[in-house]
DSSP file (Angstrom, degrees, kcal/mol; ACC not computed):
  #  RESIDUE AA STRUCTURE BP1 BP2  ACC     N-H-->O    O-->H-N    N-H-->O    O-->H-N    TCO  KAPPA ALPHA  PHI   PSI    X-CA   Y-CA   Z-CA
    1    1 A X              0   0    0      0, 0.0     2,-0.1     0, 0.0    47,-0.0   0.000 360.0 360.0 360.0 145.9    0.0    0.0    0.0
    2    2 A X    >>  -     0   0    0      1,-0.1     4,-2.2     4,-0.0     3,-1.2  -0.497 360.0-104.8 -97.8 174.2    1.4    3.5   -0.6
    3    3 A X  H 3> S+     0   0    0      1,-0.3     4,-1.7     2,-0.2     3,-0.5   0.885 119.2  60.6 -56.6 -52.2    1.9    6.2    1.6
    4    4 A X  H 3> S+     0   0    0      1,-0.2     4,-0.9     2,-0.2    -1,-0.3   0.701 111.0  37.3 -34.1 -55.2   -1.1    8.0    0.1
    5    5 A X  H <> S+     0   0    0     -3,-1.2     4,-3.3     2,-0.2    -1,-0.2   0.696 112.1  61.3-100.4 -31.1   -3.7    5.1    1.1
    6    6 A X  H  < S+     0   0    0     -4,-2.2    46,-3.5    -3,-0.5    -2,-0.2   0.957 107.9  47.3 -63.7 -37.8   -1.8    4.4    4.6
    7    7 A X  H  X S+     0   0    0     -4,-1.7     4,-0.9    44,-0.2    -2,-0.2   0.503 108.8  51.8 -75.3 -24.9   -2.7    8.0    5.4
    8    8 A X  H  X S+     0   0    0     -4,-0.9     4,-0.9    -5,-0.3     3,-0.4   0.891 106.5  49.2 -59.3 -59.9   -6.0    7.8    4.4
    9    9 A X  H  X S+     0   0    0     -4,-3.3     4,-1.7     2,-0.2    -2,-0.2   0.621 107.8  57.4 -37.6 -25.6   -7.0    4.9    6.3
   10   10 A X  H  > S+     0   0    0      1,-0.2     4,-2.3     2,-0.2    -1,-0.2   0.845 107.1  49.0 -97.4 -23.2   -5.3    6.7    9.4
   11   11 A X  H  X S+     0   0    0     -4,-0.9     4,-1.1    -3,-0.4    -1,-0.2   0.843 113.5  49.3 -65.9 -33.4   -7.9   10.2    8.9
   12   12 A X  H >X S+     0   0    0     -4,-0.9     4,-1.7     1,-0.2     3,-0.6   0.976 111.6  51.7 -80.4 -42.1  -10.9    7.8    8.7
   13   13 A X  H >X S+     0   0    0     -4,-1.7     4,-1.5     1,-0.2     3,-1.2   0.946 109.7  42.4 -31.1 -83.3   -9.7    6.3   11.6
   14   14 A X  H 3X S+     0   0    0     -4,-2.3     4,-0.9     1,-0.3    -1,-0.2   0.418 105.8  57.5 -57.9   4.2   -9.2    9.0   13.7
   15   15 A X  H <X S+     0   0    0     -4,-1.1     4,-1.8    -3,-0.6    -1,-0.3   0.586 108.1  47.6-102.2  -7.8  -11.8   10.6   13.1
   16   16 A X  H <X S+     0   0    0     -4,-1.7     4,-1.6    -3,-1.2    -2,-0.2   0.704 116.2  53.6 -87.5  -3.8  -14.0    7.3   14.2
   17   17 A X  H  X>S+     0   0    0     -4,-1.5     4,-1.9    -5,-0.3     5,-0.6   0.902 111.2  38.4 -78.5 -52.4  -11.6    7.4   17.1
   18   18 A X  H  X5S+     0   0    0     -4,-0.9     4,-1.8     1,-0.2     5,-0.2   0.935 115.4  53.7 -70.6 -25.7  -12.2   11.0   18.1
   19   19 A X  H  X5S+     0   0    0     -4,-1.8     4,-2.8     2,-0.2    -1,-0.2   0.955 111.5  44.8 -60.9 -37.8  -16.0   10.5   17.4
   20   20 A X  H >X5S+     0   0    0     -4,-1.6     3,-2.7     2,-0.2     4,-1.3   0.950 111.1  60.2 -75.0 -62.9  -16.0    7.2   20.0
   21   21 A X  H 3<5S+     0   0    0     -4,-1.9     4,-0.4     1,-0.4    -1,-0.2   0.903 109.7  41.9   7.4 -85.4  -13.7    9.7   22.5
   22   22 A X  H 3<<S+     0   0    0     -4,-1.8    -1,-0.4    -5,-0.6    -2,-0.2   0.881 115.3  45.1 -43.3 -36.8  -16.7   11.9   22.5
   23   23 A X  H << S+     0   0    0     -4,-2.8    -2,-0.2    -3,-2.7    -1,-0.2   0.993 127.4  30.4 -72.2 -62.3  -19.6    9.1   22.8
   24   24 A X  S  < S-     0   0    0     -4,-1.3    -3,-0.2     1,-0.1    -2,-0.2   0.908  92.4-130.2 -57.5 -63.8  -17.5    7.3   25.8
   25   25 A X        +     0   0    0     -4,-0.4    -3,-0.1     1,-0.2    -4,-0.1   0.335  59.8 144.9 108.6   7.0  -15.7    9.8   27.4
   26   26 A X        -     0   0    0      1,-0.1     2,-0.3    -5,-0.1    -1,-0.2  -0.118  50.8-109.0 -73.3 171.9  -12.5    7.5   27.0
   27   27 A X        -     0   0    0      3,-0.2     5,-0.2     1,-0.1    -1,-0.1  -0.734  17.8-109.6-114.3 172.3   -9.2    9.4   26.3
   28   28 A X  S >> S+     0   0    0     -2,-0.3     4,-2.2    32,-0.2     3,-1.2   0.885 122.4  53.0 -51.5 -50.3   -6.9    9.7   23.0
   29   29 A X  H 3> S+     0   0    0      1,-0.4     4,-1.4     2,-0.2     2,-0.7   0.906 118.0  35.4 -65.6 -77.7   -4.1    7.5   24.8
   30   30 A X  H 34 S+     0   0    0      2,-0.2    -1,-0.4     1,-0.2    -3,-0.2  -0.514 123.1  48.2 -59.3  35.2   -6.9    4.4   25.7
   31   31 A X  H <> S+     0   0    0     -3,-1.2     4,-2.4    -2,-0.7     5,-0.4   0.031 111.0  49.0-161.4 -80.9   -8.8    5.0   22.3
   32   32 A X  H  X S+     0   0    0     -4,-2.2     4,-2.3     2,-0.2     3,-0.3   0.901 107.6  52.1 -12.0 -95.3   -5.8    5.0   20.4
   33   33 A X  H  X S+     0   0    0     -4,-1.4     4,-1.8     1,-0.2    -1,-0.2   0.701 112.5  48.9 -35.3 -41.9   -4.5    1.7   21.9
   34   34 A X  H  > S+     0   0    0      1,-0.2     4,-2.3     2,-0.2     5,-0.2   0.997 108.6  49.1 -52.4 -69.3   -7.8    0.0   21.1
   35   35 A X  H  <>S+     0   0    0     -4,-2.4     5,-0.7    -3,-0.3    -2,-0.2   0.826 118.2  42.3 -31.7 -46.7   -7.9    1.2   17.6
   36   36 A X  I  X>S+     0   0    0     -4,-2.3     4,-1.5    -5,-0.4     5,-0.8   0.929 116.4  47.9 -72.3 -80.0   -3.8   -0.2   17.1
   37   37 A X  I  <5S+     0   0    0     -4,-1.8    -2,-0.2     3,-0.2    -1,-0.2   0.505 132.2   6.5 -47.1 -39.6   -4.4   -3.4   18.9
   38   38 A X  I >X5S+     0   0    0     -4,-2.3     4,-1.5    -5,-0.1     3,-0.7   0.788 127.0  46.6-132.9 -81.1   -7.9   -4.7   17.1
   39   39 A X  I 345S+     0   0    0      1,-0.3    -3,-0.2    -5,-0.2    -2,-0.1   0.279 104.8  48.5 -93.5  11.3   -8.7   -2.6   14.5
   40   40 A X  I 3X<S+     0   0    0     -4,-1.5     4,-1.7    -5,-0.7    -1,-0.3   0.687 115.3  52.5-100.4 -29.8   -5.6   -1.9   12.3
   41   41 A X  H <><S+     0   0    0     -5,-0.8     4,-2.5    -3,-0.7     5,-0.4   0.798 102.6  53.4 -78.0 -24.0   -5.1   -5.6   12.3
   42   42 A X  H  X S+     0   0    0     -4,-1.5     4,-1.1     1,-0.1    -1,-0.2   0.911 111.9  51.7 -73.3 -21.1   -8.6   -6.4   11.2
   43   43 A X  H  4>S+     0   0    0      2,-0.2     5,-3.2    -5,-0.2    -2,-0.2   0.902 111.8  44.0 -41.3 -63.5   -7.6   -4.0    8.5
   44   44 A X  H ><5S+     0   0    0     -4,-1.7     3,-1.9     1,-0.2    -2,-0.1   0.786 111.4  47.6 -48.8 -58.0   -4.6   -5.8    7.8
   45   45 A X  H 3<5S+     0   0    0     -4,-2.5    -1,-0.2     1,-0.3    -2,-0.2   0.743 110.8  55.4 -84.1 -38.7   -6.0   -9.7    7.9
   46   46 A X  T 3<5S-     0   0    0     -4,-1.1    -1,-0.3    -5,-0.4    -2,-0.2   0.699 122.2-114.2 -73.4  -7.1   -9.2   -8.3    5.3
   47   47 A X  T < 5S+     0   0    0     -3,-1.9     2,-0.4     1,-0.3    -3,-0.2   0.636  70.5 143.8  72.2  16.3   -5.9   -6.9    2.8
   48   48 A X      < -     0   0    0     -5,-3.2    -1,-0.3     1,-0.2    -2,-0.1  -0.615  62.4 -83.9-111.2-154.8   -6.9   -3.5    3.4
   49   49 A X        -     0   0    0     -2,-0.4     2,-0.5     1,-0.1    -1,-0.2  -0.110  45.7-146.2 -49.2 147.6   -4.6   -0.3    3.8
   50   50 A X        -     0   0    0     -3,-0.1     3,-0.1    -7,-0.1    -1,-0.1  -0.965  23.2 -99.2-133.5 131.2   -3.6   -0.3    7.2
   51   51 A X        -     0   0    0     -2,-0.5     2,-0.8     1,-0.2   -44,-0.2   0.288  30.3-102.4 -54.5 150.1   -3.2    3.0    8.7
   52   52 A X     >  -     0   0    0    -46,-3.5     4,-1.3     1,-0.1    -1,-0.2  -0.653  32.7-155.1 -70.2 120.6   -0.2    5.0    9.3
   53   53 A X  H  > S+     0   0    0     -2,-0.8     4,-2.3     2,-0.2     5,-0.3   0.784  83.1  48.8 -49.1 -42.6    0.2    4.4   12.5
   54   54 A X  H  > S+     0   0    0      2,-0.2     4,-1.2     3,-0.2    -1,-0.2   0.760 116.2  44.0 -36.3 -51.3    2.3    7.5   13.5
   55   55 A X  H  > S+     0   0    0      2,-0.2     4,-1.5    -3,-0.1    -2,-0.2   0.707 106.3  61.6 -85.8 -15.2   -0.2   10.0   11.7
   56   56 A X  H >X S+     0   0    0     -4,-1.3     4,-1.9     2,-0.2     3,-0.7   1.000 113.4  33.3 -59.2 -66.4   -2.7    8.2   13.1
   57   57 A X  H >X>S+     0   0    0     -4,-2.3     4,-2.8     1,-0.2     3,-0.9   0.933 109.2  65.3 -13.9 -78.8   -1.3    9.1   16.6
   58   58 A X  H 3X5S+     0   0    0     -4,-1.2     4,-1.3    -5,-0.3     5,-0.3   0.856 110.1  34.9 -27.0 -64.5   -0.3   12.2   15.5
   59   59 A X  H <X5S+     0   0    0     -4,-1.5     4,-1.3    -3,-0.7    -1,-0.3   0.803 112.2  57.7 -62.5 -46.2   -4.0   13.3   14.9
   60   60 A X  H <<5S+     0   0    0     -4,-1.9     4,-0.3    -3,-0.9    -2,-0.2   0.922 119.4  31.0 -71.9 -53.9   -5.6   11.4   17.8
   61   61 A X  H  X5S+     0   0    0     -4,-2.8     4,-1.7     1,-0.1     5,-0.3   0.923 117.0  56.3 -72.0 -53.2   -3.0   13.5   20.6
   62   62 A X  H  X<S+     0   0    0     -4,-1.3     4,-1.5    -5,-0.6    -3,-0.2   0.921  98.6  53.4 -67.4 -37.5   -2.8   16.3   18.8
   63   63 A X  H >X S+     0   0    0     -4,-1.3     3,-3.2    -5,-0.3     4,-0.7   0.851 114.2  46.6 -67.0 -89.0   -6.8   17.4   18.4
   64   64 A X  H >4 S+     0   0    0     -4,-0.3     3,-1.0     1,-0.2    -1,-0.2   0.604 108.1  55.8 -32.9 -43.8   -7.3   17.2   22.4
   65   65 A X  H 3< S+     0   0    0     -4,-1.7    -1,-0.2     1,-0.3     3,-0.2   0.843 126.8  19.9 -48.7 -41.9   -4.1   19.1   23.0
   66   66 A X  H XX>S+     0   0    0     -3,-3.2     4,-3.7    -4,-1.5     3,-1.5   0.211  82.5 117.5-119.2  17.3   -5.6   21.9   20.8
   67   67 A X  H <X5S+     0   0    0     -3,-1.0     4,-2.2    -4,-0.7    -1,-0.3   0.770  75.2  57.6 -59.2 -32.5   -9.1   21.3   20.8
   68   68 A X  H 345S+     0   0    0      2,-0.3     4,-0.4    -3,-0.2    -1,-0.3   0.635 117.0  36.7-115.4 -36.4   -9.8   24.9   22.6
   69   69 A X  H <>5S+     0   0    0     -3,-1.5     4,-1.8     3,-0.1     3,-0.3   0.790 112.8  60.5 -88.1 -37.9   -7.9   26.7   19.5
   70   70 A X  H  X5S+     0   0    0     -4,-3.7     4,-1.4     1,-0.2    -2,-0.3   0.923 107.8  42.8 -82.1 -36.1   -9.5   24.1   17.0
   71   71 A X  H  X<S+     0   0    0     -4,-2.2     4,-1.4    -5,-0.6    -1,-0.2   0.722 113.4  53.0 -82.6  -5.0  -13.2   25.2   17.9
   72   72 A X  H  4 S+     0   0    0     -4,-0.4     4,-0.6    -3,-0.3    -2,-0.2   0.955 110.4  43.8 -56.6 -91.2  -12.4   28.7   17.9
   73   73 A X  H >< S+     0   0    0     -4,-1.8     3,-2.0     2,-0.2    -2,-0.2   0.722 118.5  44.8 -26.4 -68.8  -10.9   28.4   14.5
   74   74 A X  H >X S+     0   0    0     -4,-1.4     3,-3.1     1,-0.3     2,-1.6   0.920 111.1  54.8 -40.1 -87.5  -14.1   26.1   13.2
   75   75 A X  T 3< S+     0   0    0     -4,-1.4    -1,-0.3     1,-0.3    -2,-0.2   0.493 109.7  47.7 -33.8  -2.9  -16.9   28.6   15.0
   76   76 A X  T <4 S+     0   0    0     -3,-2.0    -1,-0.3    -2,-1.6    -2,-0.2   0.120 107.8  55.0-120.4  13.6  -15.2   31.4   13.1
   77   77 A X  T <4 S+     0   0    0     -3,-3.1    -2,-0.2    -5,-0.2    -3,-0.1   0.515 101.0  78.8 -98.4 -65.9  -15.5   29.1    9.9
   78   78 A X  S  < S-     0   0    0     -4,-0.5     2,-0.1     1,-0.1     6,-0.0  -0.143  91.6 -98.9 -77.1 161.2  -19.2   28.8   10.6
   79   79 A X    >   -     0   0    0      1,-0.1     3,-3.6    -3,-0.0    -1,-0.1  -0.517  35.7-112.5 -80.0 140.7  -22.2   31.4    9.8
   80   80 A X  T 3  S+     0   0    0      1,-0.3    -1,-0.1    -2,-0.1    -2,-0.1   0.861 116.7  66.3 -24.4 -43.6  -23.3   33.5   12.6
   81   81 A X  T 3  S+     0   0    0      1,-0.1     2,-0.7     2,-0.0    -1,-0.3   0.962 103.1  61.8 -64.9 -39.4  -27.0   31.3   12.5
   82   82 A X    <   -     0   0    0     -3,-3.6     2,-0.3     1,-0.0    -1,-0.1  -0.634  63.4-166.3-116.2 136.9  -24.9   28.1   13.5
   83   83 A X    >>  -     0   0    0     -2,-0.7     3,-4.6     1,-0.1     4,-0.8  -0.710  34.1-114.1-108.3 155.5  -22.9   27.2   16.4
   84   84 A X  T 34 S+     0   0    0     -2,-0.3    -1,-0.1     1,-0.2     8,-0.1   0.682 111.4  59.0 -79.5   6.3  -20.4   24.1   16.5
   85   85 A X  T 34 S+     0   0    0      1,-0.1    -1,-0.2     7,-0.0     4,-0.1   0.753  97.5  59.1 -52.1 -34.7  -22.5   22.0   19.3
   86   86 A X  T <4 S+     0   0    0     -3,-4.6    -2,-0.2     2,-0.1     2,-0.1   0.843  91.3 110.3 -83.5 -12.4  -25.6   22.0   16.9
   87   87 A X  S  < S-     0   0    0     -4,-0.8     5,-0.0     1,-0.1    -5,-0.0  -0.421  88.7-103.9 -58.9 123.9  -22.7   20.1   14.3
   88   88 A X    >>  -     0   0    0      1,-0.2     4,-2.0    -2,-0.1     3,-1.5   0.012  40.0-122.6 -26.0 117.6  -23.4   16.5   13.7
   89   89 A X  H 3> S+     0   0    0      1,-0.3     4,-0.9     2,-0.2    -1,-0.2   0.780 109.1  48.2 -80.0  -1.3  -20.7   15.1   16.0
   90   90 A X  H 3> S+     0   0    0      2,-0.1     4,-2.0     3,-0.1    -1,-0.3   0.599 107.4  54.0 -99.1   6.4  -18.9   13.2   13.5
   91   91 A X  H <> S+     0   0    0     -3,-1.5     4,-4.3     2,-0.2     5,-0.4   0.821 107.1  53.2 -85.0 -18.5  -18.8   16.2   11.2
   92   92 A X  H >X S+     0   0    0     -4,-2.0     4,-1.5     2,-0.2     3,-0.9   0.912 108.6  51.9 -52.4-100.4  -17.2   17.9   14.3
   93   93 A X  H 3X S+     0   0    0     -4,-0.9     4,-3.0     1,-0.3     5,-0.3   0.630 110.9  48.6  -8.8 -77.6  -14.6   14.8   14.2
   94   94 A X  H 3X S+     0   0    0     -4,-2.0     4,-1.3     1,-0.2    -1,-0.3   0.882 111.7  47.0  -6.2 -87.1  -14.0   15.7   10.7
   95   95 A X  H <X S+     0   0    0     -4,-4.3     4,-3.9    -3,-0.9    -2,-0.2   0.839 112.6  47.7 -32.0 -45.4  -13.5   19.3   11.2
   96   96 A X  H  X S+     0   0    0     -4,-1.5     4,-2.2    -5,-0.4     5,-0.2   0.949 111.6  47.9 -75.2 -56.7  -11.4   19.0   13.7
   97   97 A X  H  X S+     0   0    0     -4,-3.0     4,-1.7    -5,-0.2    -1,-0.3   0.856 108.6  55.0 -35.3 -44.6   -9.4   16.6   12.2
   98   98 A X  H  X S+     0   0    0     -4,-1.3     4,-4.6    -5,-0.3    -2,-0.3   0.907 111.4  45.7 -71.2 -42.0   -9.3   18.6    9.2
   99   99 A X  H  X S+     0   0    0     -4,-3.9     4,-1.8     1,-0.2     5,-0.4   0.989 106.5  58.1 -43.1 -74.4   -7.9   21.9   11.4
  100  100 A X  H >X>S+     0   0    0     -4,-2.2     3,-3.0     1,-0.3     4,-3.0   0.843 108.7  45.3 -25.1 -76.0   -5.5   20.1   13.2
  101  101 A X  H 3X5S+     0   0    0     -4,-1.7     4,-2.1     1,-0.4    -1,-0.3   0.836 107.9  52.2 -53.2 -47.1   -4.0   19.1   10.0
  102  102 A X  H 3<5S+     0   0    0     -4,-4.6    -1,-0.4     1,-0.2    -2,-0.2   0.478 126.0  27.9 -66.8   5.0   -4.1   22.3    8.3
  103  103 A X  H <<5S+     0   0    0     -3,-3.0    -2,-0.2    -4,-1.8    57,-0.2   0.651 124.7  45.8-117.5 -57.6   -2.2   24.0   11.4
  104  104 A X  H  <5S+     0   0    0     -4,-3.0     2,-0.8    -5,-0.4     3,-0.2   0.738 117.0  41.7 -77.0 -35.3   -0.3   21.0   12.8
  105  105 A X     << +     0   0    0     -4,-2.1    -1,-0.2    -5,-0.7     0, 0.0  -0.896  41.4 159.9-133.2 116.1    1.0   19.7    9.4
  106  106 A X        +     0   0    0     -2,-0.8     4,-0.2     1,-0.1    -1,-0.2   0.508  68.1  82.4-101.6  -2.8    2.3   21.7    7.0
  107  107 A X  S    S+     0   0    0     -3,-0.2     2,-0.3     1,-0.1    -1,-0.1   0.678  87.5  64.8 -56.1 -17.9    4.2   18.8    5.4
  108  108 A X  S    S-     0   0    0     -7,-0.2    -1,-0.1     1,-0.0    -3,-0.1  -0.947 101.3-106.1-132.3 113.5    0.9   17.8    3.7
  109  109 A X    >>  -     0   0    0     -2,-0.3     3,-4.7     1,-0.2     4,-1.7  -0.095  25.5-126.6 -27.2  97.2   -0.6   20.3    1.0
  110  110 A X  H 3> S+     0   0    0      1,-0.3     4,-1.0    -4,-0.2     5,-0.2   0.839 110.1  47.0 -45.6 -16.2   -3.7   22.3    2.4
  111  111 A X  H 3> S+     0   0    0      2,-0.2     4,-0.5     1,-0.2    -1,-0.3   0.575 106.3  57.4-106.5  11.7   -5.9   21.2   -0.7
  112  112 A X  H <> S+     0   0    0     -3,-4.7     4,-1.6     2,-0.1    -2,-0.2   0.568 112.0  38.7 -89.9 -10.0   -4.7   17.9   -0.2
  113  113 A X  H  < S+     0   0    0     -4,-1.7    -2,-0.2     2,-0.2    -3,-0.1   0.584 121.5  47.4-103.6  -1.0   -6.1   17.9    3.5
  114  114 A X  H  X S+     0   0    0     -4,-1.0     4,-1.0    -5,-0.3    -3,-0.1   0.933 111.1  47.5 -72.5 -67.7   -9.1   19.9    2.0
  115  115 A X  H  X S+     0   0    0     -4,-0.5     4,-2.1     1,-0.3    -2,-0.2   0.846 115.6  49.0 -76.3 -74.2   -9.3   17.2   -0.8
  116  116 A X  H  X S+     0   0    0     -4,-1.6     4,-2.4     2,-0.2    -1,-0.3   0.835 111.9  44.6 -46.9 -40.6   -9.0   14.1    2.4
  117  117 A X  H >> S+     0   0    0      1,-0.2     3,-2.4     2,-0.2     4,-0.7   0.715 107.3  56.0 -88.9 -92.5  -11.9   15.4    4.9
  118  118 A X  H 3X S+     0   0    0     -4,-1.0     4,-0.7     1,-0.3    -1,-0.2   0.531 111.3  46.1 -60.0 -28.3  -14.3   16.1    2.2
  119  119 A X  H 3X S+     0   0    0     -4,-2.1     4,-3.3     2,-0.2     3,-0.4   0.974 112.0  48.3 -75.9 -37.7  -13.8   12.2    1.1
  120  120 A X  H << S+     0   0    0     -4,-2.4    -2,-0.2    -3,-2.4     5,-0.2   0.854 114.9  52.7 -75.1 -24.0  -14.1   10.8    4.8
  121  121 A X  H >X S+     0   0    0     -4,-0.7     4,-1.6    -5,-0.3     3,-0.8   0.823 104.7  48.7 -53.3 -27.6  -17.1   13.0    4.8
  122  122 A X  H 3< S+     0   0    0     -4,-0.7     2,-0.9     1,-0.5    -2,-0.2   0.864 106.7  57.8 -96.7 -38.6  -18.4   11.7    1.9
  123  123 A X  T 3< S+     0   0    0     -4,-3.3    -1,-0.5     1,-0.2     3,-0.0  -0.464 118.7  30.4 -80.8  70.8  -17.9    8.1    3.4
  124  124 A X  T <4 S+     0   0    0     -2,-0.9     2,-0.2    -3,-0.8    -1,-0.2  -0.262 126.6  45.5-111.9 -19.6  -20.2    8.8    6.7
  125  125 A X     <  +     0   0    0     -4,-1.6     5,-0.1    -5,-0.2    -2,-0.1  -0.821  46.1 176.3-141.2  86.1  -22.7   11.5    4.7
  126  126 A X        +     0   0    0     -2,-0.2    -4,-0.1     3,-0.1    -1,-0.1   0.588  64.5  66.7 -83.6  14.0  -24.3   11.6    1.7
  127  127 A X  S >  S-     0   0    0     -5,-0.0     3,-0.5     2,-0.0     4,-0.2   0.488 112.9 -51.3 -67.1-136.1  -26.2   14.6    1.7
  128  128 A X  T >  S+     0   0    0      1,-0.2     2,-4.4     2,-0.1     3,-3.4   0.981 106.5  95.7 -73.6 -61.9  -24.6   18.4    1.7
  129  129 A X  T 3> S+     0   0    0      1,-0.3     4,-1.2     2,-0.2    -1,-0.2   0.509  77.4  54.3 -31.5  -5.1  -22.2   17.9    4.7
  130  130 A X  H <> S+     0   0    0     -2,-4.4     4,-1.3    -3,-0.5    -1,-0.3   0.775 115.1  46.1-103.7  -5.9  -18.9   17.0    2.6
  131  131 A X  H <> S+     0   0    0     -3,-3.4     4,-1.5    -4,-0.2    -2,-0.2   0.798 107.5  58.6 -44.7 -42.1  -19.9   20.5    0.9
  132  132 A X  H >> S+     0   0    0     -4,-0.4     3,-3.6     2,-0.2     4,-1.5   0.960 111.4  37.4 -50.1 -81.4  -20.3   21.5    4.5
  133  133 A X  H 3X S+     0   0    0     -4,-1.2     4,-3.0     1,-0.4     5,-0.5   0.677 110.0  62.6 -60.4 -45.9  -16.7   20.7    5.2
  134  134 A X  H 3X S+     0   0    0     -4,-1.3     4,-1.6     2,-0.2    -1,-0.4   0.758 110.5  39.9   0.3 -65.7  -15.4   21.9    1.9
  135  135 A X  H <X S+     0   0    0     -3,-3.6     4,-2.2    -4,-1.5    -2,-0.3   0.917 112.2  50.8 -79.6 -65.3  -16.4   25.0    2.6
  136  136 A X  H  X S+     0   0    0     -4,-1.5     4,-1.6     1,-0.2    -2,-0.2   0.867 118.0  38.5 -64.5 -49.2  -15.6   25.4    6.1
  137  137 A X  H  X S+     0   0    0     -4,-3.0     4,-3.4     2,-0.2     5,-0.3   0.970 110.9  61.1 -69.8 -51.4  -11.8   24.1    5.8
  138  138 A X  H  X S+     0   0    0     -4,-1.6     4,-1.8    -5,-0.5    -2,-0.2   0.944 108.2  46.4 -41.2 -44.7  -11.3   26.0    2.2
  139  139 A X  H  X S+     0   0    0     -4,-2.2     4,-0.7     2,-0.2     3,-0.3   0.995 116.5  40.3 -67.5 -47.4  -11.9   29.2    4.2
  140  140 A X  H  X S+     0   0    0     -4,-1.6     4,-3.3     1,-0.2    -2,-0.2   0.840 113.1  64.2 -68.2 -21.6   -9.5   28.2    7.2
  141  141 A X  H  X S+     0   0    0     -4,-3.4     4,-3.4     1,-0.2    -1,-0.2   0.886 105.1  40.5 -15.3 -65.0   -7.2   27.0    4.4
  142  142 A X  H  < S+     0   0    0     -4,-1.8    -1,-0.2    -5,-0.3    -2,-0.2   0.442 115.4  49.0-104.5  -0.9   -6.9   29.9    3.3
  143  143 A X  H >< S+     0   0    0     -4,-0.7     3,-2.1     2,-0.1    11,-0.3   0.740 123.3  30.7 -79.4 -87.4   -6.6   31.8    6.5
  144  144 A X  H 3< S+     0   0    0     -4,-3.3    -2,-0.2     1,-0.2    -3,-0.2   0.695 130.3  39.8 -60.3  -4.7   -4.0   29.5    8.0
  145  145 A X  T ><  +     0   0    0     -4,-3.4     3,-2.4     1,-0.1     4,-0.3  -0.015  69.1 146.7-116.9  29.2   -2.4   28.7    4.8
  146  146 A X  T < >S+     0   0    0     -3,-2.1     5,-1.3     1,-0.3     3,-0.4   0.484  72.8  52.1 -50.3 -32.8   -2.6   32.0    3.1
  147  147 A X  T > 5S+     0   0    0      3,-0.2     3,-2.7     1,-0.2    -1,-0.3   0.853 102.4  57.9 -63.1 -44.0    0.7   31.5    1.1
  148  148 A X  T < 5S+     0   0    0     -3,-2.4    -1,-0.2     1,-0.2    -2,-0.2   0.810 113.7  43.1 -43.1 -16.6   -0.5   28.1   -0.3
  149  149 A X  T 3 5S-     0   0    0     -3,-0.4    -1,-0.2    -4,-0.3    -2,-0.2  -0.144 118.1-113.2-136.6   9.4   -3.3   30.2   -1.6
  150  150 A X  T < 5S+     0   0    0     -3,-2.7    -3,-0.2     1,-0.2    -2,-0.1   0.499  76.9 131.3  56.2 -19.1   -1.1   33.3   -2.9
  151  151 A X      < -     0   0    0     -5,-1.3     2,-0.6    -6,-0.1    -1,-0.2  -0.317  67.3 -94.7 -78.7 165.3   -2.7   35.3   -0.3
  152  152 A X        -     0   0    0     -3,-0.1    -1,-0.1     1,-0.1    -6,-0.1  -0.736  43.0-105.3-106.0 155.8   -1.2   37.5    2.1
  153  153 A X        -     0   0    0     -2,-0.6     2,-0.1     1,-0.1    -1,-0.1   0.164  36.1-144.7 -63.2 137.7   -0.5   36.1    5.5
  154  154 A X    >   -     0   0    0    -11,-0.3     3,-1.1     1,-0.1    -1,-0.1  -0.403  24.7-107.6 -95.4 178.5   -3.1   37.4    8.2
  155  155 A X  T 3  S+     0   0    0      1,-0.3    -1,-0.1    -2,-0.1    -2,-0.1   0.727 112.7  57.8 -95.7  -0.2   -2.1   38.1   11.9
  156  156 A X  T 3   +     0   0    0      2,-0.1    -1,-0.3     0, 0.0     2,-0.2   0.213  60.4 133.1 -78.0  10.5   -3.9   35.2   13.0
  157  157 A X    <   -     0   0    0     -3,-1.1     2,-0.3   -14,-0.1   -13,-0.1  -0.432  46.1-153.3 -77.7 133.2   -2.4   32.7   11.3
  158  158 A X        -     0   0    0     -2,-0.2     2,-0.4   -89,-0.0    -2,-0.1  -0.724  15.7-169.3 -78.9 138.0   -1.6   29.8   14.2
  159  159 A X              0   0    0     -2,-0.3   -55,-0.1   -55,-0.0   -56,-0.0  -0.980 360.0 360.0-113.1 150.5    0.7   27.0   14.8
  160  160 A X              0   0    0     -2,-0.4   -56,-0.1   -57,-0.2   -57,-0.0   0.241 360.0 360.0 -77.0 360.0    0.9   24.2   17.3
């Protein structure tokens, strides 16, 4: 499997990781372990991609560490009318995922991490929502990633 498909596996992943976080109340560390231990090897043993473990990680610690900057960012994403509580809580998972990445990793192209959430949206939602998310990361895109984007750099742009 190429890097491409390992890294794929490892957003859909964490984002069913950070959604079960949120249902249980379990943490990233005990979430995580589960996820490695049983369900990257069921991955494995069915021949498909099995997630990068590392970015998987990577993604799973790093959104609770920043979660208090990453729903700021989102709510200021969103139109006045909606606030991110009334968000579906795996498009939340999504987002959030999606933030993280555009702040946390700049190794990886913002319209390729645009390009990634809007498909693991599209595998949990077939309605509007991978529009939703589209939308909402292309605008923080292009706030925290204003050079990818030819624009010029704002005084908010963040890093972890």
């Amino acid at each position: 499997m190429s890097q491409a498909d390992e890294r794929r596996a490892a957003r859909l992943a964490a984002v069913q990781a950070l959604y079960q976080m949120e249902i249980s109340g379990e943490g990233a560390e005990e979430v995580g372990e589960q996820f490695i231990a049983h369900r990257f090897a069921e991955l494995s043993e069915a021949g498909m991609a099995t997630p990068d473990e590392a970015f998987f990680t990577a993604i799973l610690e790093g959104v609770p560490a920043h979660q208090v900057e990453i729903d700021r960012a989102i709510a200021s994403a969103l139109s006045q009318n909606w606030k991110l509580e009334r968000v579906d809580s795996i498009l939340r998972a999504v987002l959030r995922c999606g933030v993280f990445e555009l702040v946390a990793r700049r190794d990886v192209p913002a319209k390729v991490v645009i390009d990634e959430y809007v498909a693991v949206a599209g595998a949990f939602f077939g309605g509007d929502e991978p529009g939703f998310v589209n939308a909402a990361l292309d605008t923080l895109a292009r706030r925290k990633r204003a050079k990818e984007f030819g624009l010029p750099v704002p005084d908010d742009e963040i890093e972890f």
